[in-house]
C-alpha positions as CSV (number, residue, x, y, z in Angstrom):
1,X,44.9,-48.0,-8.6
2,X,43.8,-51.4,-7.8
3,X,44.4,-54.3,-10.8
4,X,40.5,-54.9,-11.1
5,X,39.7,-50.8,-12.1
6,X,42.9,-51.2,-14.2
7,X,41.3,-54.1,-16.0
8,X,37.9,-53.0,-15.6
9,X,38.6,-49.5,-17.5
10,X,41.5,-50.3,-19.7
11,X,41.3,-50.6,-23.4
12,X,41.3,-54.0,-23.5
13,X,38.8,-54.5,-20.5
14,X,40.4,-57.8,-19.7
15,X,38.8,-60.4,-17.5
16,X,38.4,-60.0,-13.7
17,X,39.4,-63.2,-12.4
18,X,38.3,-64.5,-8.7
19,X,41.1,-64.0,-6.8
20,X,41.2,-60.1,-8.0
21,X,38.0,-59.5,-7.1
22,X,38.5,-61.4,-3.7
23,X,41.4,-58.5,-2.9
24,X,39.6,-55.6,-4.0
25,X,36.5,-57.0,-1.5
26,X,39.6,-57.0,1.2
27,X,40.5,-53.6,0.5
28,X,37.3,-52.3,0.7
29,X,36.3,-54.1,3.8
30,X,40.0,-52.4,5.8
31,X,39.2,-49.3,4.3
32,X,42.4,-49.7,2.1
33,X,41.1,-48.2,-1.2
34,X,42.2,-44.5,-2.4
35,X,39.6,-41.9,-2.3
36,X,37.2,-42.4,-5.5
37,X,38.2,-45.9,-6.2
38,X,34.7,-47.4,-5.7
39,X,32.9,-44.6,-7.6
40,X,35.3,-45.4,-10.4
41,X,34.2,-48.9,-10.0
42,X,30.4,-48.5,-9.9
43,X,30.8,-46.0,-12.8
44,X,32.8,-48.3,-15.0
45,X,30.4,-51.3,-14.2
46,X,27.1,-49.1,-14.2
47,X,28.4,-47.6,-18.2
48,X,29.3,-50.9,-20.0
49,X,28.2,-54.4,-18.2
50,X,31.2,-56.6,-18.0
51,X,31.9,-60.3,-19.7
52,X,30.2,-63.2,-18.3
53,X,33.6,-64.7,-16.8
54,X,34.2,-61.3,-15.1
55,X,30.8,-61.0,-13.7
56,X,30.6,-64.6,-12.6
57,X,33.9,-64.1,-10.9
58,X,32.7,-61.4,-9.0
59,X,29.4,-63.5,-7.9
60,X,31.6,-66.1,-6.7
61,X,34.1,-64.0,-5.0
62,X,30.9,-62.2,-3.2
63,X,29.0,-65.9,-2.5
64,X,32.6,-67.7,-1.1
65,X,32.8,-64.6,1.5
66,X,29.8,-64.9,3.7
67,X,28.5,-68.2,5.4
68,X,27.2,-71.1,4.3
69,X,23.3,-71.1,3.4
70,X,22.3,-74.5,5.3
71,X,18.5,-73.5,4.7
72,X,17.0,-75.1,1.7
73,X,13.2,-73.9,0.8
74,X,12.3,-76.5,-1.7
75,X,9.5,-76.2,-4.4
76,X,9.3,-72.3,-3.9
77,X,9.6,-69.7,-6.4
78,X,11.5,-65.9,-6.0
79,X,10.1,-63.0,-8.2
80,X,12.0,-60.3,-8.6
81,X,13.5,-57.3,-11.5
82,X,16.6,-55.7,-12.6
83,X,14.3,-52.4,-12.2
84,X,15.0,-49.9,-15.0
85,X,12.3,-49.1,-17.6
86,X,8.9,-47.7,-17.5
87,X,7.5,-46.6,-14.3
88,X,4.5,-49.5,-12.8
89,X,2.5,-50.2,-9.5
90,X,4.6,-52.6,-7.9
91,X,3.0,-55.8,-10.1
92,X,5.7,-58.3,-9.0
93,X,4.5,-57.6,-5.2
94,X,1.4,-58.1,-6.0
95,X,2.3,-61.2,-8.2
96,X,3.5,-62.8,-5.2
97,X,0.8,-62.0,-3.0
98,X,-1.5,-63.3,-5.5
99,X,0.3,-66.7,-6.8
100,X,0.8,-67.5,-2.6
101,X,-2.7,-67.4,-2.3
102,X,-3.1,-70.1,-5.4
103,X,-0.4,-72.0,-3.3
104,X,3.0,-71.1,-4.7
105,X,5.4,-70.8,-2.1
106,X,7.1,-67.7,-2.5
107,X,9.8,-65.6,-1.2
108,X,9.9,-61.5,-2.8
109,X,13.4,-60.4,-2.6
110,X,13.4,-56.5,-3.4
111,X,14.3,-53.2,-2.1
112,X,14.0,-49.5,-1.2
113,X,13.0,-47.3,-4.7
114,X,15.6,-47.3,-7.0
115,X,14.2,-46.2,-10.6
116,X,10.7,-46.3,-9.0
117,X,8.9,-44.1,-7.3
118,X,8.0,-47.1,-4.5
119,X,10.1,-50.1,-4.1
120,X,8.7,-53.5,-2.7
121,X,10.2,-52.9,0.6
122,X,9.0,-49.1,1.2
123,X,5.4,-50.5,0.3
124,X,5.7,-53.0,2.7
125,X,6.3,-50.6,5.2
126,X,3.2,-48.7,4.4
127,X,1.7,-51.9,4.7
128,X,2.9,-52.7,8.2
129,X,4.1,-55.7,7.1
130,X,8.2,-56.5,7.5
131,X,10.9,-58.3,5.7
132,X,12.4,-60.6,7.8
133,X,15.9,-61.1,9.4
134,X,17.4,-64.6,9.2
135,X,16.7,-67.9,6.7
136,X,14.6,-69.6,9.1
137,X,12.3,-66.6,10.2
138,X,11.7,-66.8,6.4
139,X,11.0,-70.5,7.1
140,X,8.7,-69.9,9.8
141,X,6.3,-67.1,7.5
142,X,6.9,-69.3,4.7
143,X,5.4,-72.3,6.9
144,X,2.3,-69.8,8.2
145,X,1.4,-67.6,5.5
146,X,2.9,-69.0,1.8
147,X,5.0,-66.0,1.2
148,X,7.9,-64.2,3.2
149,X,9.8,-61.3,2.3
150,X,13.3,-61.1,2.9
151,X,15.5,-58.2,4.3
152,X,18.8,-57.2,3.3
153,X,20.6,-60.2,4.7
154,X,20.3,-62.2,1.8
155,X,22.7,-59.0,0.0
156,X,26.6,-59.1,0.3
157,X,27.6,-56.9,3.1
158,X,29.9,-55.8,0.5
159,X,27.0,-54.0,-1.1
160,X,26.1,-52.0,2.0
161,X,30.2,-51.1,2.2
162,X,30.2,-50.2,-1.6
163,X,27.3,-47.4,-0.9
164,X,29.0,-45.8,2.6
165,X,32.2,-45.5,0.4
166,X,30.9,-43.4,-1.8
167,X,29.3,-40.7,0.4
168,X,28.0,-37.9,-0.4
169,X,27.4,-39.4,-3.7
170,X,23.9,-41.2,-3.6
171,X,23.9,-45.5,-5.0
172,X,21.2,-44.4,-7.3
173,X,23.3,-41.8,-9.1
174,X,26.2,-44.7,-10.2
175,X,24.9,-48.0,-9.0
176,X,22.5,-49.1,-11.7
177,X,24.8,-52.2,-12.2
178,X,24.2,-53.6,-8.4
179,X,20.5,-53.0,-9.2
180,X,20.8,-55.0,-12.6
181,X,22.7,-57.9,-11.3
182,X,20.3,-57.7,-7.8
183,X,18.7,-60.4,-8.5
184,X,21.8,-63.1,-8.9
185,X,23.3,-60.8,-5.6
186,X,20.7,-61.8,-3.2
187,X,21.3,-65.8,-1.7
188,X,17.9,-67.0,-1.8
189,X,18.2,-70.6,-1.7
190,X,14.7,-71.4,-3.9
191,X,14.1,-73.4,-6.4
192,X,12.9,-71.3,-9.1
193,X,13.9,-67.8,-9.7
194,X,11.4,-65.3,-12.4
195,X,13.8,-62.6,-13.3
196,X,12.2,-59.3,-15.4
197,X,14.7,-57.8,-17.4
198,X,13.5,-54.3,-18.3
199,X,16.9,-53.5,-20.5
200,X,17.0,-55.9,-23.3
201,X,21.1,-55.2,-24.2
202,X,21.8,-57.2,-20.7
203,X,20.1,-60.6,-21.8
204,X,22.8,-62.4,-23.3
205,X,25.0,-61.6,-20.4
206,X,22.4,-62.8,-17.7
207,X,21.5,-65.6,-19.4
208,X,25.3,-66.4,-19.5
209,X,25.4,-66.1,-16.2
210,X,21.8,-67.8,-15.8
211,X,23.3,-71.1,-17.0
212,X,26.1,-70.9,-14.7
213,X,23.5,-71.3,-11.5
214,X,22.8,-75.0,-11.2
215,X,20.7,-75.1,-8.2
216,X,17.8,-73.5,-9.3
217,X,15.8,-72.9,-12.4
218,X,16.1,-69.0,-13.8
219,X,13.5,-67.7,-16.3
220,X,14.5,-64.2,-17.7
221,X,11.4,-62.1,-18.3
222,X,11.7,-59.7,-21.3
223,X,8.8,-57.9,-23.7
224,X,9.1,-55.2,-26.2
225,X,8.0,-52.2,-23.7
226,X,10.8,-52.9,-21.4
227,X,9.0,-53.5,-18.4
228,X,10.9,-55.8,-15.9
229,X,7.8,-57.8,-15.2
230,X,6.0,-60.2,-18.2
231,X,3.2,-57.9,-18.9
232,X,-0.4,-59.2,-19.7
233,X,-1.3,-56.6,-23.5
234,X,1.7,-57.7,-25.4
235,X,4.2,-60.6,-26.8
236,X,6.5,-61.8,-23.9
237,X,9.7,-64.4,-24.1
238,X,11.2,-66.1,-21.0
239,X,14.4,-68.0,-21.4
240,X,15.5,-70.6,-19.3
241,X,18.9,-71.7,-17.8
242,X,18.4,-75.3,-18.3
243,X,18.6,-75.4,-21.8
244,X,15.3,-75.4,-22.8
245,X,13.8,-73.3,-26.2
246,X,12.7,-70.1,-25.3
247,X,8.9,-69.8,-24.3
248,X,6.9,-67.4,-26.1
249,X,3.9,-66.3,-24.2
250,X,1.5,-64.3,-26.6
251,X,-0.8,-61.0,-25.4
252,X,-3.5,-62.3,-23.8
253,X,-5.3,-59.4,-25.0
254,X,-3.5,-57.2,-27.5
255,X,-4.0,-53.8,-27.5
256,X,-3.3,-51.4,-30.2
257,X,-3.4,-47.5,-28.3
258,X,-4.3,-44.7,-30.0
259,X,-1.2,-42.1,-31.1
260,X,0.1,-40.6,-28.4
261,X,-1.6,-42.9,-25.6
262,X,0.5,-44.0,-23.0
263,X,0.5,-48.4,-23.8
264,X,1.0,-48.7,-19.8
265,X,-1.3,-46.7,-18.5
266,X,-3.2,-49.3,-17.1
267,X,0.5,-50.3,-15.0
268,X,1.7,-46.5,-14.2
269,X,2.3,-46.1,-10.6
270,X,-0.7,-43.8,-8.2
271,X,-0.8,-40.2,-9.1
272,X,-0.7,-37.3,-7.1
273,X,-2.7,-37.2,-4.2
274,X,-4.0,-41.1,-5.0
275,X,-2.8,-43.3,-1.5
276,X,-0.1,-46.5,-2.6
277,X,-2.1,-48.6,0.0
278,X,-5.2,-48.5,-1.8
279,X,-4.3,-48.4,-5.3
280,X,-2.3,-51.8,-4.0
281,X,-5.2,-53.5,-1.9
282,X,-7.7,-52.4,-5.0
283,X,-5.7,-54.6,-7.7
284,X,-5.2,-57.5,-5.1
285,X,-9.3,-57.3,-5.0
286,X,-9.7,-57.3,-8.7
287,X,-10.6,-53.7,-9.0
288,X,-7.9,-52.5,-10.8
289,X,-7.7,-51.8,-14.4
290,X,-8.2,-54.6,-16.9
291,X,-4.3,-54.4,-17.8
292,X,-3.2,-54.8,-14.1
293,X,-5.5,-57.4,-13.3
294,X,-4.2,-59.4,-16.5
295,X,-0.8,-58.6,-15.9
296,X,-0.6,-59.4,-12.1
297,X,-2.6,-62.7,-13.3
298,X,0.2,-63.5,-16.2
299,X,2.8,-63.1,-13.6
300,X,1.6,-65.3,-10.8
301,X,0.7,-67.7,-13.7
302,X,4.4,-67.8,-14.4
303,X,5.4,-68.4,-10.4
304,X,3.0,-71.4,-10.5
305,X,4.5,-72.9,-13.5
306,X,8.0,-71.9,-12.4
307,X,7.8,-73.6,-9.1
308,X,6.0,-76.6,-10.6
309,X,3.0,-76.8,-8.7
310,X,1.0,-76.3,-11.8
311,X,2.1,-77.9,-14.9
312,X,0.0,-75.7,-17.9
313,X,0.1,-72.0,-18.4
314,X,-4.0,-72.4,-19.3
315,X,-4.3,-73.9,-15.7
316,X,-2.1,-71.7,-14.0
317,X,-3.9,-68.5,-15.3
318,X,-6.8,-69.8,-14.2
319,X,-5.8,-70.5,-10.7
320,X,-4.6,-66.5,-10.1
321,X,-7.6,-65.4,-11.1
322,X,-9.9,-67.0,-9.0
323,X,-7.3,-66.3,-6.4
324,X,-7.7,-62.6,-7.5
325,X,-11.7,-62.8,-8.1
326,X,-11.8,-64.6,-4.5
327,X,-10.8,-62.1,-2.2
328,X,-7.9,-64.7,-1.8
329,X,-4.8,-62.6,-2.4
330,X,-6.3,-59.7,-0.2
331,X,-7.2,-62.2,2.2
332,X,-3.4,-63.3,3.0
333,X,-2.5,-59.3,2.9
334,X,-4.7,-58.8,5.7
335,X,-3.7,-61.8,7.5
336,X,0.2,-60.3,7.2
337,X,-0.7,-57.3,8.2
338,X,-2.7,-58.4,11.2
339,X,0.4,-61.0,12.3
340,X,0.8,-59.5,15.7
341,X,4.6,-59.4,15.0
342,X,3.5,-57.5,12.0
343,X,1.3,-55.5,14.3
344,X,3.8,-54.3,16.6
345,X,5.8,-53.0,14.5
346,X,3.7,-51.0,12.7
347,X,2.2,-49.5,15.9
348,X,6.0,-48.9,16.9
349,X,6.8,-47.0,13.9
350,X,3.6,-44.5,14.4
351,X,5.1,-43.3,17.6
């Protein structure tokens, strides 16, 4: 058994330093682990999160294996979650769509469903619209549109490795810990990171690490229904990794359900028989519920203030929702989707 399961699952769970994570990457990569090792891993780390030293040591280990990151994208925000929670319309897709439009620039790291029953990348898809492939082809959107979406090559290869090992099993079954620590996995070199937090036992170990990450600012995103977004009907805190006191953002526009009433309903994803697209296109245009269109709003608010191209939260607010009211965020869908890059891919993938 390698050292860092015998650490990892061990009374004592002692700390995984770098240099035994660095030879359990090894073994993985040569194909040198025994049979179950990795599921053993992913269970142990996907039951009980580790300590701050071992998780940063892992981080490291993963960041020190693959190349440099010369690209720098100054004054632009990533939005992303640790998934996990209730189940929502993709908000933090729209969010980005929407605080682009109000001039954020923003890059939407994300992936295939996980916990949800459409993640950021398979709407995408349905949107004809693709993540990209290198740093500066996420330059080049970033330059046209305001926004780009980045593929998987942001992600450690080691993460693509970790989930062929453990064939037949499926990542979703034992990998909820690569899905909580995605958004510290992914090497998006921005300059201010919104992070939802849907399970509220993992903040003090994120924000450990949090304040361990020096070149950008992190805001963790957490609220009392345990969605990984900051959501627009209750009480929301985001904490900071530079030291600064917690901000408290009150419900815009508290709302007190009946017994029994679902307090997201307004956020649940598109029922049976209702089409993703649309559902998507209709809250980018303002016609979605009054709950969406406040909590999209409060989210693309936060990018804006984030990034610091808006200094106020009053300010920012307003600013996504004339982008909303506009047509603007819609707008810069269509113009995505009509990309003729964008175009030809879509039309290859109805053949």
């Amino acid at each position: 058994m390698h050292e860092v399961l015998r650490a990892l699952i061990g009374r004592d769970r002692a700390v995984v330093d770098q240099e035994m994570w660095g030879s359990f990457w090894d073994q993985l990569r040569d194909g040198a682990l025994r049979s179950g090792e990795t599921v053993a891993l992913l269970s142990s780390l996907s039951t009980r999160m580790p300590d701050r030293d071992t998780l940063v040591a892992m981080l490291r280990s993963l960041d020190e294996r693959r190349p440099a990151v010369a690209a720098r994208l100054d004054r632009t925000a990533n939005i992303v979650g640790t998934g996990g929670g209730p189940a929502t319309f993709n908000i933090s897709t729209a969010a980005a769509f929407v605080a682009a439009a109000l001039g954020v620039r923003v890059v939407k790291t994300g992936s295939r469903a996980y916990t949800s029953t459409c993640g950021s990348h398979d709407l995408l898809d349905r949107l004809g619209i693709r993540t990209t492939t290198s740093y500066e082809q996420t330059d080049d959107l970033l330059e046209r549109f305001g926004i780009a979406f980045p593929g998987n090559f942001v992600y450690p290869r080691e993460v693509a490795l970790l989930a062929r090992s453990i064939v037949p099993m499926d990542l979703r079954m034992i990998g909820g810990f690569i899905n909580s620590v995605g958004p510290f996995l992914a090497a998006v070199p921005v300059s201010a990171q919104l992070v939802g937090v849907s399970d509220h036992s993992l903040l003090p170990v994120l924000g450990q690490v949090a304040a361990t990450v020096a070149d950008r600012r992190i805001w963790l995103c957490t609220n009392e229904l345990g969605v990984d977004e900051l959501v627009g009907s209750v009480d929301n805190v985001v904490l900071s990794n530079d030291g600064t006191d917690a901000i408290r953002l009150r419900a815009e526009a508290p709302e007190a359900p009946a017994n029994g009433t679902d307090p997201i309903t307004g956020l649940r994803p598109t029922g049976e028989g209702e089409d993703v697209v649309d559902h998507f296109l209709a809250v980018l245009s303002g016609d979605g519920t009054a709950l969406a269109t406040r909590t999209v709003r409060l989210n693309a608010a936060a990018l804006a203030v984030a990034s610091g191209l808006i200094d106020g939260w009053p300010e920012a607010i307003r600013a996504a929702d004339d982008a909303l009211r506009s047509g603007a965020a819609r707008d810069l869908v269509d113009r995505l989707r009509a990309h003729p890059a964008r175009r030809a891919i879509a039309t290859a993938r109805a053949r």
